[in-house]
HTML snippet that shows the backbone in 3Dmol.js (N, CA, C, O; Angstrom):
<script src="https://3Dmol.org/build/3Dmol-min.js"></script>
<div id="view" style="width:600px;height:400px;position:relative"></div>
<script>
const pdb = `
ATOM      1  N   UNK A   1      18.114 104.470 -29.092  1.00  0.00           N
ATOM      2  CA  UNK A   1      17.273 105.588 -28.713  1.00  0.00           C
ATOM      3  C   UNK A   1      17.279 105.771 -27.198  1.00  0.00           C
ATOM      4  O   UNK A   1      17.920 105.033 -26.451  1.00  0.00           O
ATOM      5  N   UNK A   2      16.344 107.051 -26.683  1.00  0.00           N
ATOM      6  CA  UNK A   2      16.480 107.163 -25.044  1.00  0.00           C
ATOM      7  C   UNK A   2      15.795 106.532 -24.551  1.00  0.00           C
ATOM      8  O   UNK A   2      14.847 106.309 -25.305  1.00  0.00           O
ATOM      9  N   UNK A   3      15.689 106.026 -23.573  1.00  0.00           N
ATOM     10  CA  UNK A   3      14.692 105.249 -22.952  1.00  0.00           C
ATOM     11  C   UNK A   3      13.687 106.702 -22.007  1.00  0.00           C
ATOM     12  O   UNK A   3      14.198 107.569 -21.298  1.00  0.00           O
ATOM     13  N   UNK A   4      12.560 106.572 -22.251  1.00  0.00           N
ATOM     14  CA  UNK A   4      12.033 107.724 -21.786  1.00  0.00           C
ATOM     15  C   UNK A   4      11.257 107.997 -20.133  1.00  0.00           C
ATOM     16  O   UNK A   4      10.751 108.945 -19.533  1.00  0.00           O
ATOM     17  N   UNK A   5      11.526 106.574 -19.884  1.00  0.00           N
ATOM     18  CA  UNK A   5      11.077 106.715 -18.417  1.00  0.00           C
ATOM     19  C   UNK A   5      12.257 106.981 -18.017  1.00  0.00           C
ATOM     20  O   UNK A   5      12.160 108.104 -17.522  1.00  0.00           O
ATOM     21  N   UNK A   6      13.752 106.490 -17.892  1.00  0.00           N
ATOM     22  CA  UNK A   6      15.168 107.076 -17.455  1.00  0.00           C
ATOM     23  C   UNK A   6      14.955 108.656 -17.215  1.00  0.00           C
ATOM     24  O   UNK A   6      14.846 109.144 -16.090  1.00  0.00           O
ATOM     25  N   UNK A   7      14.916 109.299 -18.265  1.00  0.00           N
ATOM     26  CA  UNK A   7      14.477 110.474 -18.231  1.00  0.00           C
ATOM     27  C   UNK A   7      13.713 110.870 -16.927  1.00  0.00           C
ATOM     28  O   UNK A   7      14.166 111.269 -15.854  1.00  0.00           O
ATOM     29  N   UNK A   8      12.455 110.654 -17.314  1.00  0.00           N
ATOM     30  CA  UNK A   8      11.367 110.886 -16.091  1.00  0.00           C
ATOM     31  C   UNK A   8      11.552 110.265 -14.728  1.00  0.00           C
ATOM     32  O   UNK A   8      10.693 110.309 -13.847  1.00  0.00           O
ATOM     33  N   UNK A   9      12.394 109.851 -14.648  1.00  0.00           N
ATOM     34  CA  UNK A   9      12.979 109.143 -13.443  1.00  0.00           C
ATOM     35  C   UNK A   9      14.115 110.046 -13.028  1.00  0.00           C
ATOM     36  O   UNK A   9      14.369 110.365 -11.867  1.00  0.00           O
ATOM     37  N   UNK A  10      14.556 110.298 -13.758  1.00  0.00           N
ATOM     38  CA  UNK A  10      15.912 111.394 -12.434  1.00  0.00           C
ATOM     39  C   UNK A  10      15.364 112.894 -12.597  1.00  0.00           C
ATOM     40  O   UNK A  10      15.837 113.775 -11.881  1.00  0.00           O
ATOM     41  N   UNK A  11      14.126 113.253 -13.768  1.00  0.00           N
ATOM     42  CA  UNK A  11      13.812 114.696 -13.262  1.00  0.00           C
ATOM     43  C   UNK A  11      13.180 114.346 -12.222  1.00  0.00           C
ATOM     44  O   UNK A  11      13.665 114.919 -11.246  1.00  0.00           O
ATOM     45  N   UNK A  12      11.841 113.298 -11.798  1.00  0.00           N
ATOM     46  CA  UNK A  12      11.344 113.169 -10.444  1.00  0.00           C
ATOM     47  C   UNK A  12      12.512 113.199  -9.167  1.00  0.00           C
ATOM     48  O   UNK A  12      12.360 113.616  -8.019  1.00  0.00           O
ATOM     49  N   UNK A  13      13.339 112.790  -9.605  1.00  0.00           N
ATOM     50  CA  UNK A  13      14.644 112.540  -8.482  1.00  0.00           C
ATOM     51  C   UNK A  13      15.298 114.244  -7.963  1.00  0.00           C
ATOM     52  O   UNK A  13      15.484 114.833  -6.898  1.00  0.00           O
ATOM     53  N   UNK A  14      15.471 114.518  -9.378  1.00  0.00           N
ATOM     54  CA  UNK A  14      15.325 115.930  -9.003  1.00  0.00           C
ATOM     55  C   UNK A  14      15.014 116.786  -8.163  1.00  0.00           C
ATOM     56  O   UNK A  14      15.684 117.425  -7.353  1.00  0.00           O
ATOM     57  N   UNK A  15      13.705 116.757  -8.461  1.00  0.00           N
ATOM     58  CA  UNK A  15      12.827 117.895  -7.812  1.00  0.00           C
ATOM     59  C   UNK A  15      12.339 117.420  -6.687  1.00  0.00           C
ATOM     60  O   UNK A  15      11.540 118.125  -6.072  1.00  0.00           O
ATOM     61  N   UNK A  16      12.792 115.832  -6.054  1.00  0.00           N
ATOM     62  CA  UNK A  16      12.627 115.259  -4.903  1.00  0.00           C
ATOM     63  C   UNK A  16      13.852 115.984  -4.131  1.00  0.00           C
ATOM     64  O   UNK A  16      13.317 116.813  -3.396  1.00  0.00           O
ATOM     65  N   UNK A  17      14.775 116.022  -4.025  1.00  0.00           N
ATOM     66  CA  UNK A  17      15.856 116.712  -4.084  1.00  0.00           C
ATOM     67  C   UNK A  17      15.983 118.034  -3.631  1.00  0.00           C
ATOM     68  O   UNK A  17      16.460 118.372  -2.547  1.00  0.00           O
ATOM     69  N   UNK A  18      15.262 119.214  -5.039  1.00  0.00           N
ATOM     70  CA  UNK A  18      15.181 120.496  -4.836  1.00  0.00           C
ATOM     71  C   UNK A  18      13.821 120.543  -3.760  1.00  0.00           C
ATOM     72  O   UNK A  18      14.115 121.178  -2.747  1.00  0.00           O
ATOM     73  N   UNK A  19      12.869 120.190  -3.751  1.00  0.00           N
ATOM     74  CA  UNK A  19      11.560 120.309  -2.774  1.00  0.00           C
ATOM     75  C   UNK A  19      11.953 119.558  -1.224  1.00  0.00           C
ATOM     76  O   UNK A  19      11.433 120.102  -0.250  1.00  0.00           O
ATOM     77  N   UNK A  20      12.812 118.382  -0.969  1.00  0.00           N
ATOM     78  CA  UNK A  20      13.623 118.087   0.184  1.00  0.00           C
ATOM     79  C   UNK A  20      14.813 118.986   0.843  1.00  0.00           C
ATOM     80  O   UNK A  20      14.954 118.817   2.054  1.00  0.00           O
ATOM     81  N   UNK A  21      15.739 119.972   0.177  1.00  0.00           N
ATOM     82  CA  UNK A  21      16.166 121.123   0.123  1.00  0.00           C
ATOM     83  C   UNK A  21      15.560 122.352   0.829  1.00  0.00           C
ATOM     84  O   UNK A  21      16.074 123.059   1.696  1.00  0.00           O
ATOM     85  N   UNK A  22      14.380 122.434   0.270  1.00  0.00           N
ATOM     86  CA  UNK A  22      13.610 123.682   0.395  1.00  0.00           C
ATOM     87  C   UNK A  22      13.244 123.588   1.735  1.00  0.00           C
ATOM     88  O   UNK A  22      13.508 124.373   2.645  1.00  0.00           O
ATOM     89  N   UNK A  23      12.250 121.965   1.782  1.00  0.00           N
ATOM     90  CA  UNK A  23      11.342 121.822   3.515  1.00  0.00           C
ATOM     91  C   UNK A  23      12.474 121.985   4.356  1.00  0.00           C
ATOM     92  O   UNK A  23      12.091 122.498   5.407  1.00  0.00           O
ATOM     93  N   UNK A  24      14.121 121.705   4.365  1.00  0.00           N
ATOM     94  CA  UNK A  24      14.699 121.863   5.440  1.00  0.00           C
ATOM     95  C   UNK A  24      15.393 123.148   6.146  1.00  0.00           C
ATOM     96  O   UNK A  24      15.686 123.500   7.289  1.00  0.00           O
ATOM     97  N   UNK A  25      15.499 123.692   4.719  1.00  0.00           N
ATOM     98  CA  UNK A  25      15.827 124.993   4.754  1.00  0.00           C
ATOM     99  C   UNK A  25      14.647 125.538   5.477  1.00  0.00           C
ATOM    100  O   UNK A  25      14.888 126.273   6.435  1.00  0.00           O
ATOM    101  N   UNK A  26      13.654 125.341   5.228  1.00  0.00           N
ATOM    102  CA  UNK A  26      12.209 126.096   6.116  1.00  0.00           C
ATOM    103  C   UNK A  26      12.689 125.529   7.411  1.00  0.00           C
ATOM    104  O   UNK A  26      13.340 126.323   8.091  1.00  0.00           O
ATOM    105  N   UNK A  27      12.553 124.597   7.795  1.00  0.00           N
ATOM    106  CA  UNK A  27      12.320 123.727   8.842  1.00  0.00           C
ATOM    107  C   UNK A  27      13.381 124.473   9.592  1.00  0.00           C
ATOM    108  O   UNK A  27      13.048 125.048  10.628  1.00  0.00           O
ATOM    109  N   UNK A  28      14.603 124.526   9.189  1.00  0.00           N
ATOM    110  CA  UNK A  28      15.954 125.237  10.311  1.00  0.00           C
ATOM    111  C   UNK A  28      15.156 126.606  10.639  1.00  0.00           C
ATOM    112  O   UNK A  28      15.004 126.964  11.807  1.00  0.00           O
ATOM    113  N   UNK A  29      14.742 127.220   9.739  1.00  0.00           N
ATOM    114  CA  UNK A  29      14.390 128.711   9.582  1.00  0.00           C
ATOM    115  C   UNK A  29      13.500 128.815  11.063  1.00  0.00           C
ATOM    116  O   UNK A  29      13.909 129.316  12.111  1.00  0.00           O
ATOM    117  N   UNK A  30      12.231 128.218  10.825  1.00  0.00           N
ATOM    118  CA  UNK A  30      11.400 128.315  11.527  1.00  0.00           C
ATOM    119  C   UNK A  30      11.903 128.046  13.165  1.00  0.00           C
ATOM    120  O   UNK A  30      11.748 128.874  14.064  1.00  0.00           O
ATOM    121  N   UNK A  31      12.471 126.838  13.310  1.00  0.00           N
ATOM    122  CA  UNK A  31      13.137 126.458  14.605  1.00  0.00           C
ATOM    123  C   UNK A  31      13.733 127.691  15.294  1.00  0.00           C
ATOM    124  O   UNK A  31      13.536 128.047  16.455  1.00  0.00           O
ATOM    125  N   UNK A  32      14.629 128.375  14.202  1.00  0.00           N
ATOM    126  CA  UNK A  32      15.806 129.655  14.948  1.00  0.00           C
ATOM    127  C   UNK A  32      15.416 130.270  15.277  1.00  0.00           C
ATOM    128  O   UNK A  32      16.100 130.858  16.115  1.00  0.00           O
ATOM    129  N   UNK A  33      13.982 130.845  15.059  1.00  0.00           N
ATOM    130  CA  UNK A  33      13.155 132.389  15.112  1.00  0.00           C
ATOM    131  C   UNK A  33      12.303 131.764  16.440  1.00  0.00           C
ATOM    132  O   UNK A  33      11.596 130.757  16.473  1.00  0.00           O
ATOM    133  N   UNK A  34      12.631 132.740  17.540  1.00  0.00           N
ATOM    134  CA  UNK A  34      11.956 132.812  18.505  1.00  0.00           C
ATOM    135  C   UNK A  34      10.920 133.188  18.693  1.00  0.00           C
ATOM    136  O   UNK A  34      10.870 134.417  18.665  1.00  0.00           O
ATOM    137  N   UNK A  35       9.582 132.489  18.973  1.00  0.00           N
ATOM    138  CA  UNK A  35       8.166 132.455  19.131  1.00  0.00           C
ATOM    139  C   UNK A  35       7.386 132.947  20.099  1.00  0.00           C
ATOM    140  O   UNK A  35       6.966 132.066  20.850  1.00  0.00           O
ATOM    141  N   UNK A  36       7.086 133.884  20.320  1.00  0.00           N
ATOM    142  CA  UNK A  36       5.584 134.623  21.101  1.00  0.00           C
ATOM    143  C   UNK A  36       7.013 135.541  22.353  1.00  0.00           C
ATOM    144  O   UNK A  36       6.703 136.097  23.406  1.00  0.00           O
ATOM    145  N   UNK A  37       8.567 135.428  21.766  1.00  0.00           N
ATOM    146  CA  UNK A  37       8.610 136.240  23.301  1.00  0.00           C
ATOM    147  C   UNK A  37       9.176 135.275  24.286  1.00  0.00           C
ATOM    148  O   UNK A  37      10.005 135.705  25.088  1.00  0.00           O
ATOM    149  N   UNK A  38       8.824 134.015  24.320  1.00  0.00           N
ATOM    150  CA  UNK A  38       8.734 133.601  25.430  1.00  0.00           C
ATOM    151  C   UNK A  38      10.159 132.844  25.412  1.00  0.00           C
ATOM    152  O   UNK A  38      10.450 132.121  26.365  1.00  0.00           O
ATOM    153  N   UNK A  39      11.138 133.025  24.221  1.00  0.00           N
ATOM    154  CA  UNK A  39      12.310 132.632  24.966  1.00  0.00           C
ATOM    155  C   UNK A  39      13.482 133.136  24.818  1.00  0.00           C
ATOM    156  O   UNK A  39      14.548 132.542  24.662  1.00  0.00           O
ATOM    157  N   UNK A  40      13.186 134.708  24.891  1.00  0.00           N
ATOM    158  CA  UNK A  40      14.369 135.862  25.043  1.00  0.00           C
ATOM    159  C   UNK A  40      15.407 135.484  25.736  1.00  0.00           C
ATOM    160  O   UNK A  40      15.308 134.454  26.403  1.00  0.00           O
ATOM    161  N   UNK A  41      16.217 135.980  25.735  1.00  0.00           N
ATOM    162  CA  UNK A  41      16.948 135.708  26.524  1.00  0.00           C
ATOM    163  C   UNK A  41      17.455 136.376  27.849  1.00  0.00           C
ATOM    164  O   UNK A  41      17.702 137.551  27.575  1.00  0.00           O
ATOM    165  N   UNK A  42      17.670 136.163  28.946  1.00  0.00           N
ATOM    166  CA  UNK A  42      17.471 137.521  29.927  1.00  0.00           C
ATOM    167  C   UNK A  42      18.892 138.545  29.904  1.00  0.00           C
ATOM    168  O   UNK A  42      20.035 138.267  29.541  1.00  0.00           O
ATOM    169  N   UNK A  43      18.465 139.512  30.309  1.00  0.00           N
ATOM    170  CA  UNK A  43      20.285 140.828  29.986  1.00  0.00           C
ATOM    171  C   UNK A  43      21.278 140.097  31.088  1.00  0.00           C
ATOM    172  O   UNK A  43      21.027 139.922  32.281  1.00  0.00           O
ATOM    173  N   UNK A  44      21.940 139.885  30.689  1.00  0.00           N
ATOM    174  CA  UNK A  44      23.520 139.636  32.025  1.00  0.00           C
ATOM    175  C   UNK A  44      23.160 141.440  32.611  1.00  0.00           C
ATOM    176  O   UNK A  44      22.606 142.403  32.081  1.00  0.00           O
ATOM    177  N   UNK A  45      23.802 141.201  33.919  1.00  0.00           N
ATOM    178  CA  UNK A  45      23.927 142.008  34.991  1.00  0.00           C
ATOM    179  C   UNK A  45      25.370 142.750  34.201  1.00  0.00           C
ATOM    180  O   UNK A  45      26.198 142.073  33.591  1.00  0.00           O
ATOM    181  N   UNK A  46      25.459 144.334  34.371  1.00  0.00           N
ATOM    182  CA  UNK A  46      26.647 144.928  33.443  1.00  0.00           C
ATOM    183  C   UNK A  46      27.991 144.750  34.809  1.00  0.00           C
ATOM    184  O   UNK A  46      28.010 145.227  35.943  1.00  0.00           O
ATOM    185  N   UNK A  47      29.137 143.747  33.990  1.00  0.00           N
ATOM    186  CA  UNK A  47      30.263 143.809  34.662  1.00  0.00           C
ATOM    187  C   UNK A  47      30.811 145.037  35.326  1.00  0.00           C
ATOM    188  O   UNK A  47      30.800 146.141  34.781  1.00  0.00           O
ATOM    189  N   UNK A  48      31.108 144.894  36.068  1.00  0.00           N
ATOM    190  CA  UNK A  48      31.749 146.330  37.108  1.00  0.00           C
ATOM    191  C   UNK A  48      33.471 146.350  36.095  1.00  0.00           C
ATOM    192  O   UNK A  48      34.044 145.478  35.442  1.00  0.00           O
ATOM    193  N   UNK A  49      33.730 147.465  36.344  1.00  0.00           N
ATOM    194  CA  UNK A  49      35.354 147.479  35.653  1.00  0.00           C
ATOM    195  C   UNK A  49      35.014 147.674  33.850  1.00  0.00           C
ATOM    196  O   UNK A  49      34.444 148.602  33.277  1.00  0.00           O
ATOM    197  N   UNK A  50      35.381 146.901  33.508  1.00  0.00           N
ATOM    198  CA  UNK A  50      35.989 146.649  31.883  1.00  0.00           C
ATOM    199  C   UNK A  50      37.398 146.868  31.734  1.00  0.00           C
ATOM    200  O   UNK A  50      38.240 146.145  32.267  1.00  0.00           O
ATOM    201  N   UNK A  51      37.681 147.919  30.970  1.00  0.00           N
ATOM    202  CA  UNK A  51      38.584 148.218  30.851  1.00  0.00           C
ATOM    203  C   UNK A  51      39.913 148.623  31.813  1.00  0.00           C
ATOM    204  O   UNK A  51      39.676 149.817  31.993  1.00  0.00           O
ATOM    205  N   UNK A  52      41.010 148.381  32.447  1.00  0.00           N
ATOM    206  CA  UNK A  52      41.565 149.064  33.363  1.00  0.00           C
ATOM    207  C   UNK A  52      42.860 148.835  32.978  1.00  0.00           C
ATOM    208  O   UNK A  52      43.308 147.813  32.458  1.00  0.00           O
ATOM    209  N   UNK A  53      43.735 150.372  33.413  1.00  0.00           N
ATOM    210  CA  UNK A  53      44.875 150.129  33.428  1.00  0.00           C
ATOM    211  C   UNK A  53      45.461 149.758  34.458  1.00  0.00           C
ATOM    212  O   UNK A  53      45.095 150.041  35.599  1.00  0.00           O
ATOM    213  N   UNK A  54      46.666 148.925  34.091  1.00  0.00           N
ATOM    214  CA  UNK A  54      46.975 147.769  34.812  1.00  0.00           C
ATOM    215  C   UNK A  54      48.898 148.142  34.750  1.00  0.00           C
ATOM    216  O   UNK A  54      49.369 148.788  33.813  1.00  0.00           O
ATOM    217  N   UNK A  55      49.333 147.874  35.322  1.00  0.00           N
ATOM    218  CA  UNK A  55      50.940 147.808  35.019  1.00  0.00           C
ATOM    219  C   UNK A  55      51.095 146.942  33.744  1.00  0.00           C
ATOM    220  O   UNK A  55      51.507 147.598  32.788  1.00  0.00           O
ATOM    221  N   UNK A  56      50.893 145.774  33.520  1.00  0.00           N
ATOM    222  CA  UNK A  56      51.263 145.226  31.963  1.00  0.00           C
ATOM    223  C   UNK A  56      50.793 145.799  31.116  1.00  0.00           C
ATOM    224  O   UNK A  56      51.530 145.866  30.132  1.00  0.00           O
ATOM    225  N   UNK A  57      49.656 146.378  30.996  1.00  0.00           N
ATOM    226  CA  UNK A  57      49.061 147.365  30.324  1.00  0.00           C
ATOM    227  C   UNK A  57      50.024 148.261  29.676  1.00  0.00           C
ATOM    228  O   UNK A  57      50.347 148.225  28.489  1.00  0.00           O
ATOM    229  N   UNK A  58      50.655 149.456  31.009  1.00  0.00           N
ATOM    230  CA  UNK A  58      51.244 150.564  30.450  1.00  0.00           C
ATOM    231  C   UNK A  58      52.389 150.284  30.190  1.00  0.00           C
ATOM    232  O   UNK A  58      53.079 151.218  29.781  1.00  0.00           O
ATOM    233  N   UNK A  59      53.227 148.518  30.356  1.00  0.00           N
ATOM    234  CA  UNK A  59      54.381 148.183  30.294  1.00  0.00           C
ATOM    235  C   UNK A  59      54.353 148.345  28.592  1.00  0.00           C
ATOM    236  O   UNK A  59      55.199 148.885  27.879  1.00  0.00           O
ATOM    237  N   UNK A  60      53.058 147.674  28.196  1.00  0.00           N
ATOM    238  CA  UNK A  60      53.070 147.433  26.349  1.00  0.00           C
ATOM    239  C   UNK A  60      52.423 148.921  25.869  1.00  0.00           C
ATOM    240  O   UNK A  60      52.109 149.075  24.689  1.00  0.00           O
ATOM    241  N   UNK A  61      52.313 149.585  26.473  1.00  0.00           N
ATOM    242  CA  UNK A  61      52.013 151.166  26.039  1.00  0.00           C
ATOM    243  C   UNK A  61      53.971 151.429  25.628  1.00  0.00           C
ATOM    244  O   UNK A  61      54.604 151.740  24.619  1.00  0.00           O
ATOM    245  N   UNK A  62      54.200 151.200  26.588  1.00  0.00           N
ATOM    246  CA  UNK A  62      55.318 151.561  26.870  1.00  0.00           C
ATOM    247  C   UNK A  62      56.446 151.393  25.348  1.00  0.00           C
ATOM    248  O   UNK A  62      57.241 152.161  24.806  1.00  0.00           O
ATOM    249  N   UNK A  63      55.952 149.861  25.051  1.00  0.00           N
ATOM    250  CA  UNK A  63      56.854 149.068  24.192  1.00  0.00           C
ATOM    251  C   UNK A  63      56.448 149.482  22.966  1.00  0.00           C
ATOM    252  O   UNK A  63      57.207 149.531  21.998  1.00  0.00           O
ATOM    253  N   UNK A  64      55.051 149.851  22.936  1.00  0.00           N
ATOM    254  CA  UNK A  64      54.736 150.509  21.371  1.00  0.00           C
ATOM    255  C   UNK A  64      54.957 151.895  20.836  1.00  0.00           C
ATOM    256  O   UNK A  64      54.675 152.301  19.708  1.00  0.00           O
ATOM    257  N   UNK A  65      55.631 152.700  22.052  1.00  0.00           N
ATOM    258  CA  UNK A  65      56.001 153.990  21.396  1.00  0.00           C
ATOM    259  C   UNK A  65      56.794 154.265  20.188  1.00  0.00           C
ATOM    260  O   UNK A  65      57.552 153.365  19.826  1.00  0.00           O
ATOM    261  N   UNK A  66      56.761 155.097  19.662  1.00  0.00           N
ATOM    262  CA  UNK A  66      58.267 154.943  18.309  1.00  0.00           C
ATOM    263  C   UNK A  66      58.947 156.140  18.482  1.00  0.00           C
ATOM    264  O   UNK A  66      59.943 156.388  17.803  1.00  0.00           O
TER     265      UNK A  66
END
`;
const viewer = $3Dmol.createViewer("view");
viewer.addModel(pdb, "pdb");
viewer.setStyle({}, {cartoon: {color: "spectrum"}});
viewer.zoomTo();
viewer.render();
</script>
């Protein structure tokens, strides 16, 4: 026959398991989400330039025509 505490012993294991799961999943959650504001992050200053054409630039303009 089953032994019936076996049983009741790995569903407790279980749901030790699924409920240890859950608190960490909270626990990351909560950590990531930034609190009251206070630790935004500040804007970078906007780079001058970006984009520019350049001689290698229009060399591979060059090379992709058909």
């Amino acid at each position: 026959m089953d032994n019936p505490k076996t049983k009741t012993s790995r569903r407790n294991f279980l749901l030790a398991v699924g409920a240890g799961s859950a608190a960490t999943v909270a626990a990351i959650a909560t950590k990531s989400v930034p609190q009251d504001g206070a630790s935004k992050p500040k804007q970078k200053a906007k780079k001058e330039g970006g984009y520019q054409l350049s001689e290698h630039v229009r060399s591979y303009y060059r090379t992709t025509l058909v």
